[in-house]
Backbone bond lengths (Angstrom), bond angles and torsions (degrees), N, CA, C in turn:
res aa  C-N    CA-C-N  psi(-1)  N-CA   C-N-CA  omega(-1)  CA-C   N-CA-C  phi
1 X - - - 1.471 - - 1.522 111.30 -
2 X 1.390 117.58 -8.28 1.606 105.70 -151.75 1.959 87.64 -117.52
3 X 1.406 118.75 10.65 1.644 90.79 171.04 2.459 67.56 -124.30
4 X 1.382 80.77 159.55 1.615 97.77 -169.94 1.122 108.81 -148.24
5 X 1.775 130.86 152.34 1.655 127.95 148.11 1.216 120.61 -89.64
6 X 1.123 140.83 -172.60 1.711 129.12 -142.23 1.738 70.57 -97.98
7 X 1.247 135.19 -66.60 1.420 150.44 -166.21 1.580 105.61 -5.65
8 X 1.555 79.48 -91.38 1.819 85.12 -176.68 1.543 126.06 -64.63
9 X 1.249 103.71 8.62 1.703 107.25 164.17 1.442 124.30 -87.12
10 X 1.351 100.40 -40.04 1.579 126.20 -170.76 1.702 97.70 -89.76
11 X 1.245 131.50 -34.07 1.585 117.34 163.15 1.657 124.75 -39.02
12 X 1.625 90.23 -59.39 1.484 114.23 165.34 1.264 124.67 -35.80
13 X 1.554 113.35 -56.05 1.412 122.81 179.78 1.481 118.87 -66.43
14 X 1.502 84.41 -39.35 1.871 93.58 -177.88 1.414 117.98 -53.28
15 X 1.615 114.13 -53.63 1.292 135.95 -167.10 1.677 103.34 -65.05
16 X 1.090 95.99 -31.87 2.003 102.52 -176.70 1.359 117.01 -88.66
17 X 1.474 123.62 -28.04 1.240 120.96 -173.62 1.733 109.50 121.51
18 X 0.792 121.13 -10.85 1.470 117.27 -171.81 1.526 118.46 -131.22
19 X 1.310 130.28 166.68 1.253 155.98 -168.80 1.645 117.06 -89.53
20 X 1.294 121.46 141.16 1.195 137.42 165.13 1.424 110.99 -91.07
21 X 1.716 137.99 82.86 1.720 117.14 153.22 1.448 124.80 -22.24
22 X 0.918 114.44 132.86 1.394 130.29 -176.15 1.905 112.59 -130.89
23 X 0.982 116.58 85.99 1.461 119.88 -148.09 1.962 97.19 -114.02
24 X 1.525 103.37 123.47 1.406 106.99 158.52 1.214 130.65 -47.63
25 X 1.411 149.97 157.10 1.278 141.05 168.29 1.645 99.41 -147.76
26 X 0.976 115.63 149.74 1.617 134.66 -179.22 1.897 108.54 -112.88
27 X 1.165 101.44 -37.62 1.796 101.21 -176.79 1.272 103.64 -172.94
28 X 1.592 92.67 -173.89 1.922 96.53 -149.83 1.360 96.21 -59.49
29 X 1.455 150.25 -63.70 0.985 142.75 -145.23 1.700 117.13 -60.75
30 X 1.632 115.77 -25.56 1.028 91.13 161.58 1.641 119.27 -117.04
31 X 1.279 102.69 31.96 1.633 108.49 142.36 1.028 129.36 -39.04
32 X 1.901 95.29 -78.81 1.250 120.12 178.49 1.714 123.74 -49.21
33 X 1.725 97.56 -49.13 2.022 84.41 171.10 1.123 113.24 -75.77
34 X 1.345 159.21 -45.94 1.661 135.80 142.89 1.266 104.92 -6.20
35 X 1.242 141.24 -123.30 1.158 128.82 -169.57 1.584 134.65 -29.81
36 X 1.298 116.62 -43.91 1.580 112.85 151.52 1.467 122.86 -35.67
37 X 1.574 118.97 -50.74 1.530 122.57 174.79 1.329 130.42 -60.30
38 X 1.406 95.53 -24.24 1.522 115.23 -160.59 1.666 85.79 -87.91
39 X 1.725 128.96 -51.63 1.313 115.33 -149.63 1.814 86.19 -85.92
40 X 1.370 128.19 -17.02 1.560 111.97 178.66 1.507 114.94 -85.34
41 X 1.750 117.64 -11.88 1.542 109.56 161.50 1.427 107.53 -84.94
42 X 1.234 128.17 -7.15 1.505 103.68 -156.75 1.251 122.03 88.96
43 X 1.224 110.30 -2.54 2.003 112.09 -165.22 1.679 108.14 -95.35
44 X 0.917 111.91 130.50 1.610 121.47 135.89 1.437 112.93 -47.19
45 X 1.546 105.23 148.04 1.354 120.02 -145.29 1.809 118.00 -154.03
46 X 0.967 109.99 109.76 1.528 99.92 173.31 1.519 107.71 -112.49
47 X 1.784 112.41 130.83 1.418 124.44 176.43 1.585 105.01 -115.21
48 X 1.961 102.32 120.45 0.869 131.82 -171.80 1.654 121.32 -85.24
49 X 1.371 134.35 116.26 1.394 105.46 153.63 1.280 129.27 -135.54
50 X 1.114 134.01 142.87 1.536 135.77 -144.85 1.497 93.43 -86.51
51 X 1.816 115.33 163.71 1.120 120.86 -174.36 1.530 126.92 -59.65
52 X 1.117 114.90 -24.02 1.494 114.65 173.71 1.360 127.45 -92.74
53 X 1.574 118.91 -5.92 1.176 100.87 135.46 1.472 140.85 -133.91
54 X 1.431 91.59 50.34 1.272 100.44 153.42 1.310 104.53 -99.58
55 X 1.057 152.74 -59.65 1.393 155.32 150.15 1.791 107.88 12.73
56 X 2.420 106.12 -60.38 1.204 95.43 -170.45 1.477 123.17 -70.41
57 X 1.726 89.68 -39.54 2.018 84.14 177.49 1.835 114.54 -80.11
58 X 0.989 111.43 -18.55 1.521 100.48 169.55 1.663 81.12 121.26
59 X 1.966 116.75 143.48 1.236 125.91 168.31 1.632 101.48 -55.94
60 X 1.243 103.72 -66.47 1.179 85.48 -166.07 1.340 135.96 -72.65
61 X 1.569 118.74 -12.89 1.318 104.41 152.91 1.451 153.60 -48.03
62 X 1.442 105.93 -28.66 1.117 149.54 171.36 2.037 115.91 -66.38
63 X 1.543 90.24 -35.62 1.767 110.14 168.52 1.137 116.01 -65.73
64 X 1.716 106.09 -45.01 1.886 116.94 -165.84 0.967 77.70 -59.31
65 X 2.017 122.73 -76.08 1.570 120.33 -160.40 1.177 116.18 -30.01
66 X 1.417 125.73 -57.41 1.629 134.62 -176.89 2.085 102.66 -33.99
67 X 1.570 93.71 -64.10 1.599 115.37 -156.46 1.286 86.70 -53.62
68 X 1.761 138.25 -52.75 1.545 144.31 -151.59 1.161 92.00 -58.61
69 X 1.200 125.26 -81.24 1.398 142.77 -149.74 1.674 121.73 -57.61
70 X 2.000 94.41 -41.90 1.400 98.27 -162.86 1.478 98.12 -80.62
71 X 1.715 121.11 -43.22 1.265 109.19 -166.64 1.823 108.83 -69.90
72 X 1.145 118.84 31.72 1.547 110.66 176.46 2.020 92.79 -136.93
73 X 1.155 126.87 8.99 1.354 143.49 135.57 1.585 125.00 -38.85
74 X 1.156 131.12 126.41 1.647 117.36 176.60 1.488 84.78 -113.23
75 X 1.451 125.76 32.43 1.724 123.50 -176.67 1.210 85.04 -117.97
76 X 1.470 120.52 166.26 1.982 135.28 153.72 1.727 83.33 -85.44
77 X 1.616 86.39 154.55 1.482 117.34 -149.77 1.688 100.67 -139.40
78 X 0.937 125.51 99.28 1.757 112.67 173.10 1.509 111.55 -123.65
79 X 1.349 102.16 136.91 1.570 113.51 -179.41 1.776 96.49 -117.38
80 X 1.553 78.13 130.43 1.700 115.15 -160.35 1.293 118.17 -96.03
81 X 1.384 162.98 91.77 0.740 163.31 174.48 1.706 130.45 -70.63
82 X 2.076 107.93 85.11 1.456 88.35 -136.92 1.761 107.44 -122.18
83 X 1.321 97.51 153.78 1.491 110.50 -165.39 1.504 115.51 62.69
84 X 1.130 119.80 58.44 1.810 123.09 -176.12 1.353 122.45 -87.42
85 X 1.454 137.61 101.42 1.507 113.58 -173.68 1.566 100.79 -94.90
86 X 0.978 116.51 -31.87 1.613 109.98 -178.70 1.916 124.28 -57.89
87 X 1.290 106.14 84.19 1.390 113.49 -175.12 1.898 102.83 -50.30
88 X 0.794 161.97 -1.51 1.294 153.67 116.89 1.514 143.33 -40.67
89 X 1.908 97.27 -38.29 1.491 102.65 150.87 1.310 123.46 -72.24
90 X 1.606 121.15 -24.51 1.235 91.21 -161.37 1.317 105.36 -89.53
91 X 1.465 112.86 -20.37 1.934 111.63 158.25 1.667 104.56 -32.64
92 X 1.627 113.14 -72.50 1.149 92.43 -156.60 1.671 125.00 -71.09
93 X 1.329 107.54 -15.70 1.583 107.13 157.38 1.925 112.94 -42.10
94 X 1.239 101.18 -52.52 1.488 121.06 -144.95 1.869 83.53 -67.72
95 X 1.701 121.23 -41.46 1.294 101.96 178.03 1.497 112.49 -90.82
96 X 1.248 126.43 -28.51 1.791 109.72 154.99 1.467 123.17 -14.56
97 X 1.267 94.67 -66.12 2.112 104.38 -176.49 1.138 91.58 140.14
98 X 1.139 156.72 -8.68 1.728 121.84 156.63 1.689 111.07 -44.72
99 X 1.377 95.04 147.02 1.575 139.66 -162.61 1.816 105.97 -90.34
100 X 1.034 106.80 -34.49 1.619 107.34 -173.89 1.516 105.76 -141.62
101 X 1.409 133.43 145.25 1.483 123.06 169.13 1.160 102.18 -149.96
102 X 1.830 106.99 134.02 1.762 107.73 -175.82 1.456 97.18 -115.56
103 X 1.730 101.78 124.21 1.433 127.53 169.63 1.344 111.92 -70.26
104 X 1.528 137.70 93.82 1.520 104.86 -171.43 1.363 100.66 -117.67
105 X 1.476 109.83 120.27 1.506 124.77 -160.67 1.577 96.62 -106.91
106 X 1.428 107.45 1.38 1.491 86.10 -167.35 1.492 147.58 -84.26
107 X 1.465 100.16 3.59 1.700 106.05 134.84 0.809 138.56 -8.69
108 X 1.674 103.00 -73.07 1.570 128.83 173.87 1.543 114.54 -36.47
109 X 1.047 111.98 164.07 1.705 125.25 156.75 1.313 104.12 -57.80
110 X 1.094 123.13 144.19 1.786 129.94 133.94 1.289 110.43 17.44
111 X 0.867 98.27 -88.75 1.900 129.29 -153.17 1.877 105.32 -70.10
112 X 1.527 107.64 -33.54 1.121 128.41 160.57 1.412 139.82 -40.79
113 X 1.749 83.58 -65.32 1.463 100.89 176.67 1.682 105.78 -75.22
114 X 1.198 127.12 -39.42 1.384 126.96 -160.97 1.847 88.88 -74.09
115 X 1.127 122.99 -28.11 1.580 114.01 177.51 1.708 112.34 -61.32
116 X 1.264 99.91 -58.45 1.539 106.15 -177.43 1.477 122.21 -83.75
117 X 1.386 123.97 -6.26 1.461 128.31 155.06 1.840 100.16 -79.51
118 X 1.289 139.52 -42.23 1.071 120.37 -175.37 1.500 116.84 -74.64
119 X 1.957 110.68 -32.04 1.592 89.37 155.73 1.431 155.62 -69.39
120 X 1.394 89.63 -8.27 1.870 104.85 170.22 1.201 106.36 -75.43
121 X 1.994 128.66 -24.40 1.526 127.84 -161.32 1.051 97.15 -74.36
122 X 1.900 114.80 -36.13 1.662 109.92 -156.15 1.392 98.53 -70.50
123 X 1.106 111.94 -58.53 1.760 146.59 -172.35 1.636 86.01 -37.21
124 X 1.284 137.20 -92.43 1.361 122.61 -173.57 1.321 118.59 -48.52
125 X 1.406 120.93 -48.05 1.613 110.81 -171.33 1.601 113.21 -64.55
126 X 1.459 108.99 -13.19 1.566 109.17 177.51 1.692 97.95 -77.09
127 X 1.390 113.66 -56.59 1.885 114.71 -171.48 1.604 103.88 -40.08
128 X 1.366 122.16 -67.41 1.010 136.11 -171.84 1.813 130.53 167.06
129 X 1.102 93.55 -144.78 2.236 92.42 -171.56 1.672 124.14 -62.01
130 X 2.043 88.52 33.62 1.596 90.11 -172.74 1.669 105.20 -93.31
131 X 1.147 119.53 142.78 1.647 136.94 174.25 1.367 98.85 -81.21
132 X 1.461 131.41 147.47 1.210 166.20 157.82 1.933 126.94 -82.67
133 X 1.524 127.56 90.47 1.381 119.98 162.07 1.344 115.93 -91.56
134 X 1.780 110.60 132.37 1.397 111.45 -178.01 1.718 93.54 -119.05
135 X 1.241 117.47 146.18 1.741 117.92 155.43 1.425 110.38 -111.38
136 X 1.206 109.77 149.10 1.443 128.14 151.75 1.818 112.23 -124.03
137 X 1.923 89.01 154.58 1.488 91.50 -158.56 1.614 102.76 80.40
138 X 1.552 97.83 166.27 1.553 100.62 175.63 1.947 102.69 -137.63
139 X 1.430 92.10 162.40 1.828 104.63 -175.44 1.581 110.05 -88.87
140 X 1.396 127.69 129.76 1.486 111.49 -163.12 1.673 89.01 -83.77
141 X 1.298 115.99 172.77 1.327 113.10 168.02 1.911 114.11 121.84
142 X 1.113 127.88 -159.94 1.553 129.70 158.48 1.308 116.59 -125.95
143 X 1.376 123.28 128.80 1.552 130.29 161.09 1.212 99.62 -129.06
144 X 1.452 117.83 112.38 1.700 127.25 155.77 1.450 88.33 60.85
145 X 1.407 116.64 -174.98 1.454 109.68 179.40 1.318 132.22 -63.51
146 X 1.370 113.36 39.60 1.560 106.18 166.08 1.440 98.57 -117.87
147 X 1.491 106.30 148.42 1.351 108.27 -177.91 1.828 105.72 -166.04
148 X 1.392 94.95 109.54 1.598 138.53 173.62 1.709 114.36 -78.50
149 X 1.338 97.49 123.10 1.728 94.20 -158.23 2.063 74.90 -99.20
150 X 1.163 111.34 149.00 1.497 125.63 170.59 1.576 132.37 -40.61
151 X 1.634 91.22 -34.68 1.592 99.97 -173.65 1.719 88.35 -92.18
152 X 1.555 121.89 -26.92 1.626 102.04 -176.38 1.646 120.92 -87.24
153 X 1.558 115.83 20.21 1.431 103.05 -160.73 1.926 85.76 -100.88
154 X 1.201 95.00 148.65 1.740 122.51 167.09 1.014 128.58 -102.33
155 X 1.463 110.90 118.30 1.617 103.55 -171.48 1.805 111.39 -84.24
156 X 1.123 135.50 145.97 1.612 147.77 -167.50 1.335 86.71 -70.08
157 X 2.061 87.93 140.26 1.436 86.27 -167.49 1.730 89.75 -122.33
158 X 1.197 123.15 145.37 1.925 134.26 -141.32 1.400 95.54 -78.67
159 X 1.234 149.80 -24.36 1.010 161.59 162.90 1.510 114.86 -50.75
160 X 1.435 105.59 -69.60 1.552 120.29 -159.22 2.426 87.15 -81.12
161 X 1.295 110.99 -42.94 0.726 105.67 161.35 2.005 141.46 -35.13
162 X 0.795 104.12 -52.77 1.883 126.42 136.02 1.392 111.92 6.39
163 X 1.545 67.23 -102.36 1.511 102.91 166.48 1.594 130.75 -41.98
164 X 1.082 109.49 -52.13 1.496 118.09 177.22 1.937 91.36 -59.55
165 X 1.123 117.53 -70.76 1.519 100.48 -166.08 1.183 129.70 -34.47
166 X 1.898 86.16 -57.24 1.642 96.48 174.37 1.644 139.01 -67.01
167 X 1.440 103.99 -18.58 1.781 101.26 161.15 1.283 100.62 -83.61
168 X 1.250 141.99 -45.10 1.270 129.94 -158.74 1.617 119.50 -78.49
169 X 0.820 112.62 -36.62 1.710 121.93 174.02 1.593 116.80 97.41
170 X 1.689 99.53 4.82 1.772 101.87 -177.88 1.529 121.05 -54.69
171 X 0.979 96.41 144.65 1.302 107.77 -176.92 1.685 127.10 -69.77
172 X 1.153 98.64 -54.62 1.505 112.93 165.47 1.708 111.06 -127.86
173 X 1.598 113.93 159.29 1.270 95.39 -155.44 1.698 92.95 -153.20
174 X 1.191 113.84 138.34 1.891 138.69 -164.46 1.529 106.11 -104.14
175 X 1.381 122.44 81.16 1.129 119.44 -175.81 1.799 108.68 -93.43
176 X 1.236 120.69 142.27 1.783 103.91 -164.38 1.474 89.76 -105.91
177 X 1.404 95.08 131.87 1.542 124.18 178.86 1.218 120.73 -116.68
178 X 1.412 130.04 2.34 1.382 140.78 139.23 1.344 98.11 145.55
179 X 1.372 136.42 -17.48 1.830 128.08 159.43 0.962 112.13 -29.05
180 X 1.208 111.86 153.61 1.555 130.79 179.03 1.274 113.07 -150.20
181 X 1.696 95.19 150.57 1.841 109.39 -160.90 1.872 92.83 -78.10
182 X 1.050 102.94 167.20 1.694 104.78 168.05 2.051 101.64 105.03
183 X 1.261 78.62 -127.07 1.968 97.83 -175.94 1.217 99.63 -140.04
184 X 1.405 137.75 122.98 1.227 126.76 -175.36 1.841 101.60 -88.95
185 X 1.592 83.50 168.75 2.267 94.10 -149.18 1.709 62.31 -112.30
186 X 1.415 136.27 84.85 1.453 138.96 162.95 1.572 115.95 161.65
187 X 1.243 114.34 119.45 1.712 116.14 177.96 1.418 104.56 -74.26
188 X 1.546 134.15 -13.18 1.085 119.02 155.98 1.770 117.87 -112.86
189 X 1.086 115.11 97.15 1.342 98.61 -170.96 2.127 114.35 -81.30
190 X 0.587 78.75 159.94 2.012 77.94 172.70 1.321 126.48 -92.38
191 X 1.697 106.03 95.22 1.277 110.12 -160.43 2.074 91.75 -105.79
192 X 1.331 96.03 143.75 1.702 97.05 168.88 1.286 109.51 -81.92
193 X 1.244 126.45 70.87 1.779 109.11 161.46 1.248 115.88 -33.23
194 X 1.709 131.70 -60.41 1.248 110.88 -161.43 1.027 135.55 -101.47
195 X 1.514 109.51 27.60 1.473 132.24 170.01 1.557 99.15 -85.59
196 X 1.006 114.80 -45.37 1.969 129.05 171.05 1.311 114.62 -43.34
197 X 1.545 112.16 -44.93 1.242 115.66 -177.62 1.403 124.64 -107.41
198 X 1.324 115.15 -3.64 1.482 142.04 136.74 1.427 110.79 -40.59
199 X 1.319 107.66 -69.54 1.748 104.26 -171.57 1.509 121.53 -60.70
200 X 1.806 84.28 -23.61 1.552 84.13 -156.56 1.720 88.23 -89.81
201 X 0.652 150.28 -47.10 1.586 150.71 -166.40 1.892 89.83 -72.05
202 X 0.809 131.21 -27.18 1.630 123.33 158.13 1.553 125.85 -60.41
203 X 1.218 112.87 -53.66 1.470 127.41 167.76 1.643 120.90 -89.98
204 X 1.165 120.72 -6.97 1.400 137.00 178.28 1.429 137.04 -116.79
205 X 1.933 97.79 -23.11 1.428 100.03 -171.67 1.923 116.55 -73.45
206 X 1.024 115.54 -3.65 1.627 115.86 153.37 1.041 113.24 -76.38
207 X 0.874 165.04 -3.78 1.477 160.32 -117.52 1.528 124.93 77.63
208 X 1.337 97.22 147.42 2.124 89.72 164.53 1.145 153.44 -85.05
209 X 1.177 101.53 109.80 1.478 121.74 -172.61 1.451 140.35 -94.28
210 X 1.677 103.47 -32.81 0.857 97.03 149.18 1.501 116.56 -158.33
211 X 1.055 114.09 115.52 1.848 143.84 -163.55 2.182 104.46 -46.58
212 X 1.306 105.83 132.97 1.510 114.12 -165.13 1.811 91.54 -102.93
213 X 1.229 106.20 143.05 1.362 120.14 -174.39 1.907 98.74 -117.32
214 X 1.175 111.26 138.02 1.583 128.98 -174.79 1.966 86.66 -112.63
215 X 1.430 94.19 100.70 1.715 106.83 154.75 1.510 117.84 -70.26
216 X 1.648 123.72 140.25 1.504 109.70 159.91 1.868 103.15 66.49
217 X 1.742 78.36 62.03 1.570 99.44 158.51 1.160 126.54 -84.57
218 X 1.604 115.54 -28.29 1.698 108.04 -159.15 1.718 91.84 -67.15
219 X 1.324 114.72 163.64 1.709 135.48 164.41 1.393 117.30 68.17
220 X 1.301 99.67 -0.84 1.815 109.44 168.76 1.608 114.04 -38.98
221 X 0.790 136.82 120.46 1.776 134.75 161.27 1.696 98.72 -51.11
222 X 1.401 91.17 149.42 1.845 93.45 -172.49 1.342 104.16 -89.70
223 X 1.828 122.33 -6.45 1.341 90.85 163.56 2.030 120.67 -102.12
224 X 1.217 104.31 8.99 1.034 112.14 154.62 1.526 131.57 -77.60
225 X 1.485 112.14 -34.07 1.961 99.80 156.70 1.223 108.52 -76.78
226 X 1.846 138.15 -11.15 1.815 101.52 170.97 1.762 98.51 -98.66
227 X 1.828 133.52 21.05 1.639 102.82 161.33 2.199 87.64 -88.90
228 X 1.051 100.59 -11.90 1.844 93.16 -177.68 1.322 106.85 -69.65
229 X 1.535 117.91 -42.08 1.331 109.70 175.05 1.378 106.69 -47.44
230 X 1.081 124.50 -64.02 1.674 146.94 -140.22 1.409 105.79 -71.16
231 X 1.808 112.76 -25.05 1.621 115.04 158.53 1.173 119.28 -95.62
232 X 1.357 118.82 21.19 1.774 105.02 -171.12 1.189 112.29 129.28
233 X 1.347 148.11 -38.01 1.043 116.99 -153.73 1.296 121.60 -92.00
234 X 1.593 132.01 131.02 1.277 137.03 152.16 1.059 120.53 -66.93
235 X 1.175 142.47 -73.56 1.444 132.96 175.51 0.987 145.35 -82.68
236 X 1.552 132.33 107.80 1.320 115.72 169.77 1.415 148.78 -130.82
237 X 1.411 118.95 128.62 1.376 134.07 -129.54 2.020 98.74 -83.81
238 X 0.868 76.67 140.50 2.063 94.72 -163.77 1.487 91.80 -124.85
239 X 1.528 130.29 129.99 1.578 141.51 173.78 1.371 104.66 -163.29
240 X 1.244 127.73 -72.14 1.771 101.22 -176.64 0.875 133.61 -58.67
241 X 1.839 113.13 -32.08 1.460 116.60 -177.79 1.768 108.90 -51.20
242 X 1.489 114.76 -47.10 1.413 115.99 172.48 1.320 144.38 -47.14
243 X 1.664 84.04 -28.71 1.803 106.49 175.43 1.218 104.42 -93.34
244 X 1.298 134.59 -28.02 1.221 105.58 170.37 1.709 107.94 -85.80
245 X 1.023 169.55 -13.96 1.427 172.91 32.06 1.126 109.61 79.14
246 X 1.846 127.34 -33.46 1.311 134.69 158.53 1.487 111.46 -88.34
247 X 1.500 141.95 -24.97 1.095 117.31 -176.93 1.937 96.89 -120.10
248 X 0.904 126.31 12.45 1.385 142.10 146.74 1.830 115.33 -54.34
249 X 0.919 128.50 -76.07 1.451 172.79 67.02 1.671 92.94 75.23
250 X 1.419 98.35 -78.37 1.637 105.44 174.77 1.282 108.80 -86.33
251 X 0.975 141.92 -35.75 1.205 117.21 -176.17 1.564 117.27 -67.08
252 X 1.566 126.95 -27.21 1.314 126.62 171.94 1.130 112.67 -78.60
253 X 1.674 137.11 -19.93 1.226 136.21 -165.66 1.867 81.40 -98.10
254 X 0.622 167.12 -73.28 1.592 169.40 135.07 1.504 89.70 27.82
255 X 1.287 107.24 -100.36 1.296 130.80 -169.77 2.479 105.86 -35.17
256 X 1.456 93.12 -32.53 1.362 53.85 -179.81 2.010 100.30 -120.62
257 X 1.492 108.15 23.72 1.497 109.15 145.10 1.462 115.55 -122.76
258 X 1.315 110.97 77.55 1.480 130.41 163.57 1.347 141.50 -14.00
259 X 1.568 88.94 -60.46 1.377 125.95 177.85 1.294 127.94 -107.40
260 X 1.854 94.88 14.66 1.654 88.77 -174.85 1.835 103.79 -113.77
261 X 1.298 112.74 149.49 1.295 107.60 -170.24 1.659 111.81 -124.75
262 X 1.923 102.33 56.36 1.383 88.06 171.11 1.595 98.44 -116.31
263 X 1.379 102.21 163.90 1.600 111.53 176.75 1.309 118.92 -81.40
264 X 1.850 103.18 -43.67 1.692 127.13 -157.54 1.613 84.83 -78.39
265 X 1.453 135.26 17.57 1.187 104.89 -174.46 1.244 104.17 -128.58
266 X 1.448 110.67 -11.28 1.647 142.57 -175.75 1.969 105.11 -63.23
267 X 1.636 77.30 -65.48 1.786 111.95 152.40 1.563 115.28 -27.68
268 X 1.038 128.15 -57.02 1.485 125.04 -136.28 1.919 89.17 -110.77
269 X 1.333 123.67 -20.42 1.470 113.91 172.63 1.108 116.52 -112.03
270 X 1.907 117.09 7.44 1.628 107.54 155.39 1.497 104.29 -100.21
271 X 1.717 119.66 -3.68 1.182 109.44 -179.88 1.728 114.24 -72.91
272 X 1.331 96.74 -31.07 1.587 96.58 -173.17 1.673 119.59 -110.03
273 X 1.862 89.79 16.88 1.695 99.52 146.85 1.014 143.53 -87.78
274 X 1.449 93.46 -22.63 1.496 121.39 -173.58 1.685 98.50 -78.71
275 X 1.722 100.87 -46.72 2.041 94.54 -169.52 1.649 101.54 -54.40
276 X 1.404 110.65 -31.98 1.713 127.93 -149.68 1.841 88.26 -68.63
277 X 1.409 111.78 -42.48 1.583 119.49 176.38 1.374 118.72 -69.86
278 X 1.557 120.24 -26.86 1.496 113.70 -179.23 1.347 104.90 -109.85
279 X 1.546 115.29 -7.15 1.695 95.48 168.32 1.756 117.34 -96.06
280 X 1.599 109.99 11.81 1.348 110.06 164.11 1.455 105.79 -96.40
281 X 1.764 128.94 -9.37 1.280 107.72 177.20 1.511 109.01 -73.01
282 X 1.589 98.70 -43.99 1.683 110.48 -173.52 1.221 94.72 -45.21
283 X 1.362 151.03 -56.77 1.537 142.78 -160.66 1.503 106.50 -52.97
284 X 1.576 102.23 -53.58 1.339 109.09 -173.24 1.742 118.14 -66.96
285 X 1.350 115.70 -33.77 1.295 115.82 158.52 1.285 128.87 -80.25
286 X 1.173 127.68 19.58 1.920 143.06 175.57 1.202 106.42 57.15
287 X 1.226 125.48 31.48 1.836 128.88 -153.82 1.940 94.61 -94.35
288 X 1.523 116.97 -17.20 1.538 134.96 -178.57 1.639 97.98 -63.47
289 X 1.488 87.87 111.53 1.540 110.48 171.38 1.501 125.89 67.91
290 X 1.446 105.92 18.48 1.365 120.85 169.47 1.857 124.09 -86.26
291 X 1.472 108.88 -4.38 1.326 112.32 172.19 1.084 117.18 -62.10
């Protein structure tokens, strides 16, 4: 139960009402509190890491870590492979041992993206029990090197959306509804609920098939992730809030031990800032006691 693909987690969630966290990580320490949070709520859990650093420590180093940790988990555990345009990396992620990998072509044209999201679908479903994220439309904002200026992002349009699932064969699928990666520069930002719940009652209203992912979690108002729950969304993806929480974190614990020169200790109060940050998302995504 404890190594997983994003799939059969996010079915689960869908069908019940609630959300899967999906949380960035940069290095072991906040590996480890992701998974610490996850096995003290009870939650299922997806651990994310963006292309550059998986790139620095090596995929597969980054896999062992995955394999260490999760199989001593009594939670499902998925390692995420996130925002990828290079259809070659995400093969070679996909044979490392990551569990989930998102192709995001959506730059591309149409016709484009549905080419190179369906070759990552074949490409994993041939390796093995790996799940597939495709987007259409794009997220305004920055994640890792992609970066969407505000006035150019497109919101997925329910139609062409369809379509994209159904030629492509993705598994779970990132339709942009006006979130944005980063910190949003607005306490109310303009999110489309009912484009969310449009798609999803289009591609979902028989049953679930295939699970909607909410990009550009950090700074959400909390009653804006439960009307997102309430249209669909299973997943939702958490990255700056973390980065700043890790270099937040140290820099004040630094700053006010000056003179002190331990690491393991540097360690141990961004480790349990970071859990303190992903076990208030799990609350907020109902993901508490669903393992």
């Amino acid at each position: 139960m404890s190594i997983a693909n994003a799939k059969e987690i996010m079915i689960e969630a869908a069908k019940k009402g609630y959300a899967v966290g999906a949380f960035n990580v940069t290095d072991l320490i906040q590996f480890e509190a992701v998974i610490d949070a996850a096995v003290e709520t009870k939650s299922p859990v997806i651990v994310q890491t963006s292309v550059k650093p998986s790139q620095f420590y090596g995929a597969d180093v980054l896999v062992a870590i995955y394999r260490t940790l999760a199989q001593k988990a009594p939670v499902p555990v998925v390692l995420h492979l996130d925002h990828c345009t290079d259809i070659d990396y995400c093969k070679k992620c996909a044979d490392a041992g990551y569990t989930n990998i998102m192709i995001d072509a959506s730059k591309q044209p149409f016709e484009e993206n549905i080419r190179q999201t369906k070759e990552v679908v074949d490409y994993c479903h041939n390796v093995g029990d790996i799940s597939v994220e495709g987007e259409l439309g794009t997220v305004g904002g920055v994640e890792d090197q992609i970066k969407v200026a505000e006035d150019e992002a497109q919101l997925a349009n329910p139609q062409q959306s369809v379509e994209f699932v159904e030629r492509t064969g993705v598994d779970i699928f990132a339709p942009a509804i006006g979130t944005a990666h980063g910190v949003y520069k607005t306490k109310n930002p303009k999110i489309d609920f009912d484009r969310l719940a449009t798609i999803n009652k289009m591609l979902n209203g028989g049953g679930i098939k295939t699970p909607l992912v909410v990009h550009g979690g950090t700074g959400l108002p909390e009653d804006y992730i439960k009307k997102l729950l309430a249209a669909g969304g299973a997943k939702f993806n958490v990255s700056t809030e973390l980065k700043h929480t890790l270099i937040d974190t140290k820099y004040e614990y630094i700053t006010a031990h000056r003179d002190e020169y331990d690491p393991g200790k540097i360690d141990k109060v961004v480790r349990e800032a970071t859990k303190k940050a992903v076990m208030h998302w799990m609350e907020m995504v109902e993901s508490v006691g669903k393992a």
